[in-house]
N, CA, C and O atoms as CSV, one atom per row, in Angstrom:
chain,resi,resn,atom,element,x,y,z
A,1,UNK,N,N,12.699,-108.361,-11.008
A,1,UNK,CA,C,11.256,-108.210,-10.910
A,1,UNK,C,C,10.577,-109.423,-11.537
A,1,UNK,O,O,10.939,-109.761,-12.664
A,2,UNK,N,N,9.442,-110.239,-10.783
A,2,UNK,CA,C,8.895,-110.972,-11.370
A,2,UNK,C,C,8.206,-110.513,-12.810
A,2,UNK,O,O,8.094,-109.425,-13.376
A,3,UNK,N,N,7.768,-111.964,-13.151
A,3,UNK,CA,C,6.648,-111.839,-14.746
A,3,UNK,C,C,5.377,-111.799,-13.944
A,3,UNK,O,O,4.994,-112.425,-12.955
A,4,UNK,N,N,4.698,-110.587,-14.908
A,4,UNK,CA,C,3.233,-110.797,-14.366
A,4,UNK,C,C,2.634,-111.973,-15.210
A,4,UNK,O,O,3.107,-112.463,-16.236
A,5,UNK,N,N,1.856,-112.204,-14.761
A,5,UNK,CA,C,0.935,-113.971,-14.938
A,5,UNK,C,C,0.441,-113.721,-16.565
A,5,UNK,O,O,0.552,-114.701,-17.301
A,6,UNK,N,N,0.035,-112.764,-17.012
A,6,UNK,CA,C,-0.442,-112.147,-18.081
A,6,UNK,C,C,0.870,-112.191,-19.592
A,6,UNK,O,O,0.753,-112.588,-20.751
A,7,UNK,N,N,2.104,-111.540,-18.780
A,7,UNK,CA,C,3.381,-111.794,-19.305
A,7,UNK,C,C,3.698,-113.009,-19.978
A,7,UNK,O,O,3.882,-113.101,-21.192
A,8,UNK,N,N,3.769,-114.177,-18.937
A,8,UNK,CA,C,3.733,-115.382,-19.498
A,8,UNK,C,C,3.147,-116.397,-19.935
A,8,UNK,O,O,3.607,-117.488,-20.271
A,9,UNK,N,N,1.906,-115.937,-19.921
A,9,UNK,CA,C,1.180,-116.255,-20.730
A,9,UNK,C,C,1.579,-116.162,-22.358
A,9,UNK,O,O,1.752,-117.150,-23.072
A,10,UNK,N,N,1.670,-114.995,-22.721
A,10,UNK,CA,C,1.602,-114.372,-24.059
A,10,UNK,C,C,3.150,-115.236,-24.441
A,10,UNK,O,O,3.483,-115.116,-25.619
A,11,UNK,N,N,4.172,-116.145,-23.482
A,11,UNK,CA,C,5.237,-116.518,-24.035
A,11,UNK,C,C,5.612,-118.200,-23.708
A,11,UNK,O,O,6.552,-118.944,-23.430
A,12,UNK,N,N,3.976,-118.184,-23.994
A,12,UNK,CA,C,3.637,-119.877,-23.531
A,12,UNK,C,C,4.432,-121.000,-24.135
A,12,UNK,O,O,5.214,-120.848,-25.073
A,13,UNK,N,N,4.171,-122.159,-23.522
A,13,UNK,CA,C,5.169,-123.407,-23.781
A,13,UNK,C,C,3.571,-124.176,-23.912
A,13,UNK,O,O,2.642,-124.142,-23.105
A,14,UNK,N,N,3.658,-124.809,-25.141
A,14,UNK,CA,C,2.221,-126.290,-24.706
A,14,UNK,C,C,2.796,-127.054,-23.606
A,14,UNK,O,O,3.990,-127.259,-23.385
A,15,UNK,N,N,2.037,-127.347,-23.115
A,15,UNK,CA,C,2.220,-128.614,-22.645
A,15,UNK,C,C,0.862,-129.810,-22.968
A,15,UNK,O,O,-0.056,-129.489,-23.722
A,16,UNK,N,N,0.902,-131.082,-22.337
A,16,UNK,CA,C,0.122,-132.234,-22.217
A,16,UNK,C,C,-0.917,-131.722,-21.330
A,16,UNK,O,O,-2.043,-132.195,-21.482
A,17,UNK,N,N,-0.696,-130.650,-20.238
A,17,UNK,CA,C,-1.925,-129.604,-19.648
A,17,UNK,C,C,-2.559,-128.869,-20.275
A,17,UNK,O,O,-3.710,-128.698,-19.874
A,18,UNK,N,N,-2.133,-128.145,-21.467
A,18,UNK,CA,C,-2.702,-127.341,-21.993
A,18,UNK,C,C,-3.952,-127.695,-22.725
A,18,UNK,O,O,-4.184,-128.691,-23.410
A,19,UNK,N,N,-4.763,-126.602,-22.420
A,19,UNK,CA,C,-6.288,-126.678,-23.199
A,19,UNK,C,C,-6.176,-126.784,-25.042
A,19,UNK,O,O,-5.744,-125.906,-25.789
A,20,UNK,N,N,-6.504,-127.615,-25.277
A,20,UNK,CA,C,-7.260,-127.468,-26.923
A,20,UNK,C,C,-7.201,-126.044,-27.436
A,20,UNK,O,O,-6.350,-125.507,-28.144
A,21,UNK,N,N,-8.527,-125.476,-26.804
A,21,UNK,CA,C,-9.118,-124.158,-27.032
A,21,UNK,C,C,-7.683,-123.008,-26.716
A,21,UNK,O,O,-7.338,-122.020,-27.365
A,22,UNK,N,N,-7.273,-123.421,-25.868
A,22,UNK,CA,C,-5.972,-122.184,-25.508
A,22,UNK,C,C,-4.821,-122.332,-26.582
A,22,UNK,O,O,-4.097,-121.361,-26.805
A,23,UNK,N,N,-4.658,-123.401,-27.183
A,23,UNK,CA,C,-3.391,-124.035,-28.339
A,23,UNK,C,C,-4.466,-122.980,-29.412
A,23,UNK,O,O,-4.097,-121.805,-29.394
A,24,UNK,N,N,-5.280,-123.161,-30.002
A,24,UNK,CA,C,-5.605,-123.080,-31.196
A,24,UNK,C,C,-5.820,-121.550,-31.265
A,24,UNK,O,O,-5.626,-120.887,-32.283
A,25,UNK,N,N,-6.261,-121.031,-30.019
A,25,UNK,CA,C,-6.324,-119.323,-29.890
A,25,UNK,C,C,-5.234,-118.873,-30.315
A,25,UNK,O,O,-5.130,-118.137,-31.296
A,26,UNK,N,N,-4.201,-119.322,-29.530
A,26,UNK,CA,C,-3.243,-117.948,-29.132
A,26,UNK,C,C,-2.425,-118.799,-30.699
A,26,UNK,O,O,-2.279,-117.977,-31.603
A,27,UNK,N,N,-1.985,-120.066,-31.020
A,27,UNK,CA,C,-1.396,-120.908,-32.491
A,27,UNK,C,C,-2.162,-121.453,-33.076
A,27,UNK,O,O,-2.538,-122.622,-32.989
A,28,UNK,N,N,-2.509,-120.535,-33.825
A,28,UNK,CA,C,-3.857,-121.011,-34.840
A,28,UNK,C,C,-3.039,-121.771,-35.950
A,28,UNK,O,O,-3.705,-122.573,-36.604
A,29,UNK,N,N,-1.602,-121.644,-36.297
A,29,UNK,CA,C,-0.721,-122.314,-36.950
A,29,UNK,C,C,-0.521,-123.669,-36.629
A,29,UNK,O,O,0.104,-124.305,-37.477
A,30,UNK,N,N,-0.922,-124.331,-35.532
A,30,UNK,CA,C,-1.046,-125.470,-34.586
A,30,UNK,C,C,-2.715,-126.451,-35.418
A,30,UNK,O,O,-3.298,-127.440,-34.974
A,31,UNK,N,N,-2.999,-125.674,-36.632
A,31,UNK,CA,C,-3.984,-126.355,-36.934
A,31,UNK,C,C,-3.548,-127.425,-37.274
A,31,UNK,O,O,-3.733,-128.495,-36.693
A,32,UNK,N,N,-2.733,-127.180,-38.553
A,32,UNK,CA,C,-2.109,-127.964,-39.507
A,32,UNK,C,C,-1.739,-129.603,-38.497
A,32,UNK,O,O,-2.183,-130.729,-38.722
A,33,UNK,N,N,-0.820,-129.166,-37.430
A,33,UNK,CA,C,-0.622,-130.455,-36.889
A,33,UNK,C,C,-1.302,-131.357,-36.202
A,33,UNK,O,O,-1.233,-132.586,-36.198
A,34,UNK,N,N,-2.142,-130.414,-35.469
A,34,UNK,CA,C,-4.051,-131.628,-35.170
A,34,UNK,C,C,-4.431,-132.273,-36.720
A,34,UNK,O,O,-4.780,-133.453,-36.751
A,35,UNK,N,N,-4.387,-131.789,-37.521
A,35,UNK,CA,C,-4.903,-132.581,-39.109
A,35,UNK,C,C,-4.012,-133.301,-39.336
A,35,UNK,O,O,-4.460,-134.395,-39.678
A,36,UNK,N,N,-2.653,-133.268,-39.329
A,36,UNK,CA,C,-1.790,-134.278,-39.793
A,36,UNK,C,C,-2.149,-135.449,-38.750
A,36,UNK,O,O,-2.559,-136.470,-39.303
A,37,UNK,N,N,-2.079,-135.493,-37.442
A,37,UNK,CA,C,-2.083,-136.315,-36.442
A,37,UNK,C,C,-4.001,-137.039,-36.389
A,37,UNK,O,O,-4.368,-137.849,-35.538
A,38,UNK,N,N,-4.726,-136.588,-37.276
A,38,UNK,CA,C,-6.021,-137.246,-37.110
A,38,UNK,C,C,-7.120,-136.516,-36.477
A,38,UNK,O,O,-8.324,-136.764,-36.550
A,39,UNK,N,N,-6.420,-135.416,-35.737
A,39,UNK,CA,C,-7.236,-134.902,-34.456
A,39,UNK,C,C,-7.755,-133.510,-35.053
A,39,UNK,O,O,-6.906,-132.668,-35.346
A,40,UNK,N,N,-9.409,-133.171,-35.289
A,40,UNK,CA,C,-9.992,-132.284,-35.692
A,40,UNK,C,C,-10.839,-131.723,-34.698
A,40,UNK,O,O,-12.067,-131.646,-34.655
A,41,UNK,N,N,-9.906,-131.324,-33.859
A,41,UNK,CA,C,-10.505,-130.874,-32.298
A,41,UNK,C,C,-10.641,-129.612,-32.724
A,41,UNK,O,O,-10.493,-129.130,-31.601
A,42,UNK,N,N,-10.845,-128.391,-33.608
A,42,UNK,CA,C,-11.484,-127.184,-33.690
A,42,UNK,C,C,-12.638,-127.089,-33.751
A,42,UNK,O,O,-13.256,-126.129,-33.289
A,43,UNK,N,N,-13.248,-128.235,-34.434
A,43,UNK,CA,C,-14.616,-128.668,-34.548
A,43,UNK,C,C,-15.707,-129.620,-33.673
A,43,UNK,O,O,-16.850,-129.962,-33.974
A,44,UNK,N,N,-14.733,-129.973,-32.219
A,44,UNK,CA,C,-15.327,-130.946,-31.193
A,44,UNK,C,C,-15.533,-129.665,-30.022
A,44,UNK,O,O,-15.047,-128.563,-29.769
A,45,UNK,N,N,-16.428,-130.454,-29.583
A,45,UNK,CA,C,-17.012,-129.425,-28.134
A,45,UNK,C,C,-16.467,-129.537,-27.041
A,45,UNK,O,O,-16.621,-128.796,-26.070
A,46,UNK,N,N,-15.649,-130.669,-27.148
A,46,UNK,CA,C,-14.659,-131.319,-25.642
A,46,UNK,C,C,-13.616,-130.288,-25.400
A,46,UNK,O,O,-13.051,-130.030,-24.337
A,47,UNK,N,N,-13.424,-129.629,-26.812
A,47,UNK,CA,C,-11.876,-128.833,-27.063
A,47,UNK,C,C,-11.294,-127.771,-26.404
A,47,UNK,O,O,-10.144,-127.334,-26.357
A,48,UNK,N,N,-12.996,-127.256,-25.596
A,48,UNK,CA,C,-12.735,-126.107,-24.749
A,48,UNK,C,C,-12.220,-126.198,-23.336
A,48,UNK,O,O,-11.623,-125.350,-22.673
A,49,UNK,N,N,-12.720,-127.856,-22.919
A,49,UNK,CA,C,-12.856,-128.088,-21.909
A,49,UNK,C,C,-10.977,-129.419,-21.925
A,49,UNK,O,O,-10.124,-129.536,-21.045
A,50,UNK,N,N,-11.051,-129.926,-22.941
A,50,UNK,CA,C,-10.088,-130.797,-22.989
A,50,UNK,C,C,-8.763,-130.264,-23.054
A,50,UNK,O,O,-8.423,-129.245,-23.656
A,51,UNK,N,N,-7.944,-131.142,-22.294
A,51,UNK,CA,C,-6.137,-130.403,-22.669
A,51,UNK,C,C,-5.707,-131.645,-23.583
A,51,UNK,O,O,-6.361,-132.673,-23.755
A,52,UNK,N,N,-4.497,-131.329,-24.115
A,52,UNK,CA,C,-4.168,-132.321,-24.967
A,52,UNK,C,C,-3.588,-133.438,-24.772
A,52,UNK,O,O,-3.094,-134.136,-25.657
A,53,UNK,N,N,-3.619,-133.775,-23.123
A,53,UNK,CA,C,-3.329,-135.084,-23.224
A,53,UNK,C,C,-4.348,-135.781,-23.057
A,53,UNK,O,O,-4.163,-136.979,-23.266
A,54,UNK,N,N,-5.697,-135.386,-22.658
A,54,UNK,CA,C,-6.695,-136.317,-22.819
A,54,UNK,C,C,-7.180,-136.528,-24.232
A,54,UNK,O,O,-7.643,-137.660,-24.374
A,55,UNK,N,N,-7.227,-135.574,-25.630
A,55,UNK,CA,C,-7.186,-135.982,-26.546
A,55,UNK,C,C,-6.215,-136.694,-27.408
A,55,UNK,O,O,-6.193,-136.860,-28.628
A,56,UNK,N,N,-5.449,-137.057,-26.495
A,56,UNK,CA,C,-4.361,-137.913,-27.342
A,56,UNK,C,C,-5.050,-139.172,-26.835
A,56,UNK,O,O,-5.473,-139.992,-27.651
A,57,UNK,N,N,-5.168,-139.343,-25.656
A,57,UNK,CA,C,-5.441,-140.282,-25.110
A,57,UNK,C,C,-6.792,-141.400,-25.687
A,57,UNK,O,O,-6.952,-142.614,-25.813
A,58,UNK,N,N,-7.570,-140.162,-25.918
A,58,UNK,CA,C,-9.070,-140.211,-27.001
A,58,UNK,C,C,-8.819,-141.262,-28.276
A,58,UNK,O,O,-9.354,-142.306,-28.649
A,59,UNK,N,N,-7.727,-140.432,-28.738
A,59,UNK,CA,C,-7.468,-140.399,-30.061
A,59,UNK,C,C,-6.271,-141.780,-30.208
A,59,UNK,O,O,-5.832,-142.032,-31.330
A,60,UNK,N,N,-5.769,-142.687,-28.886
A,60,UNK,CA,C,-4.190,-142.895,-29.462
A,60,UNK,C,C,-3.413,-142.952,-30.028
A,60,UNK,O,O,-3.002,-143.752,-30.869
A,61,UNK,N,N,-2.884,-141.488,-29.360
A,61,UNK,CA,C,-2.046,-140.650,-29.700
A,61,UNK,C,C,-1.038,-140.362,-28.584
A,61,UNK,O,O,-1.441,-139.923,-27.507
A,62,UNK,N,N,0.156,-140.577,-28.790
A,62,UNK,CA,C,1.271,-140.227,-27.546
A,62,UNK,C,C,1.528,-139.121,-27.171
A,62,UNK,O,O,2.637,-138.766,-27.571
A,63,UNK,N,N,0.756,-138.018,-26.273
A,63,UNK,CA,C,0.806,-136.553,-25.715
A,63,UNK,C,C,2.226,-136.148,-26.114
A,63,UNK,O,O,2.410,-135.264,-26.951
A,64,UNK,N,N,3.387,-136.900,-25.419
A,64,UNK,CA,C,4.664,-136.182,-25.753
A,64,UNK,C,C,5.333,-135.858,-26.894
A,64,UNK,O,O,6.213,-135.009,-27.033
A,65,UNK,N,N,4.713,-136.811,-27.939
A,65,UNK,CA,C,4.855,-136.712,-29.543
A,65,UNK,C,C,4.472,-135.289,-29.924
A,65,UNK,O,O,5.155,-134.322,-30.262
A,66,UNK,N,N,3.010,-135.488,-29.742
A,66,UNK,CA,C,2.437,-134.454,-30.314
A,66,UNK,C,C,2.702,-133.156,-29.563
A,66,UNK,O,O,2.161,-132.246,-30.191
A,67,UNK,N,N,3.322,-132.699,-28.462
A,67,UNK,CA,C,3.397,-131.792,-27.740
A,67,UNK,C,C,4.918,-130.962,-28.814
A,67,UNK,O,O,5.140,-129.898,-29.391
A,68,UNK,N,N,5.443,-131.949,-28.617
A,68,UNK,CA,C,6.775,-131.513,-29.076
A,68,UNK,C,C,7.025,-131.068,-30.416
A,68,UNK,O,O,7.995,-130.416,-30.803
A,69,UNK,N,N,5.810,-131.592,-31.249
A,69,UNK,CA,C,5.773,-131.466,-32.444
A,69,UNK,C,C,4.809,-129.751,-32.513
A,69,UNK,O,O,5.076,-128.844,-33.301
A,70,UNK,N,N,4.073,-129.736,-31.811
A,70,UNK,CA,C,2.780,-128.443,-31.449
A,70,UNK,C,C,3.969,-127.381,-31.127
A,70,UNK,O,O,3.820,-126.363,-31.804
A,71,UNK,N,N,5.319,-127.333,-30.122
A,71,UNK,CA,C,6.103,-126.603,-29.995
A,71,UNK,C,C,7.321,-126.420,-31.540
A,71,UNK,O,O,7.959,-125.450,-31.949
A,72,UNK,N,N,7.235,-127.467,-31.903
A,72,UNK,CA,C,8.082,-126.916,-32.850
A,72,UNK,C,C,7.341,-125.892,-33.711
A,72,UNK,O,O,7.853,-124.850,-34.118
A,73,UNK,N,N,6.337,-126.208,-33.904
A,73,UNK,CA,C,5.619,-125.558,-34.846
A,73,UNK,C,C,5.294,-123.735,-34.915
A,73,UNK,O,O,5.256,-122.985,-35.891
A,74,UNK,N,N,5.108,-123.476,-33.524
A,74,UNK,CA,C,5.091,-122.765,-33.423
A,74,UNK,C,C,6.733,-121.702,-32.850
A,74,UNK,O,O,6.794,-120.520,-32.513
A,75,UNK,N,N,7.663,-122.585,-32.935
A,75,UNK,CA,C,9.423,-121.965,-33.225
A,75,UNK,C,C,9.259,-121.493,-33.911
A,75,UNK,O,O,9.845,-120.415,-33.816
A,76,UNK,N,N,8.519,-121.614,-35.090
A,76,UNK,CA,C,9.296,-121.215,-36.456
A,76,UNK,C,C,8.590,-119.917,-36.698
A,76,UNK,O,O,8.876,-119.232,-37.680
């Protein structure tokens, strides 16, 4: 039986697509590593609308760095 869309959601992967606003909802633990990396996108208005590879891009910052680092974070 497939996953409903809702399903996988709730067992998300970031990616360099992913919204700002959708990282910080569902891994609010994901703060810490926007502050280490410079990026205080909880407090920018782009954040709702931006995914994180355009704020890397903003910011230079290497999306795949920080992606991988946003997933570890939330492993643990």
């Amino acid at each position: 039986m497939k996953k409903k869309k809702t399903e996988k959601a709730n067992n998300m992967k970031i990616t360099a697509k992913t919204k700002f606003s959708e990282v910080m909802k569902k891994y609010p633990e994901t703060f810490e590593v926007f502050l280490n990396e410079g990026m205080h996108c909880f407090g920018c208005g782009l954040a709702s609308m931006e995914t994180i590879e355009q704020g890397c891009i903003a910011h230079g910052i290497n999306p795949r760095e920080l992606v991988k680092k946003l997933n570890e974070k939330i492993k643990k």
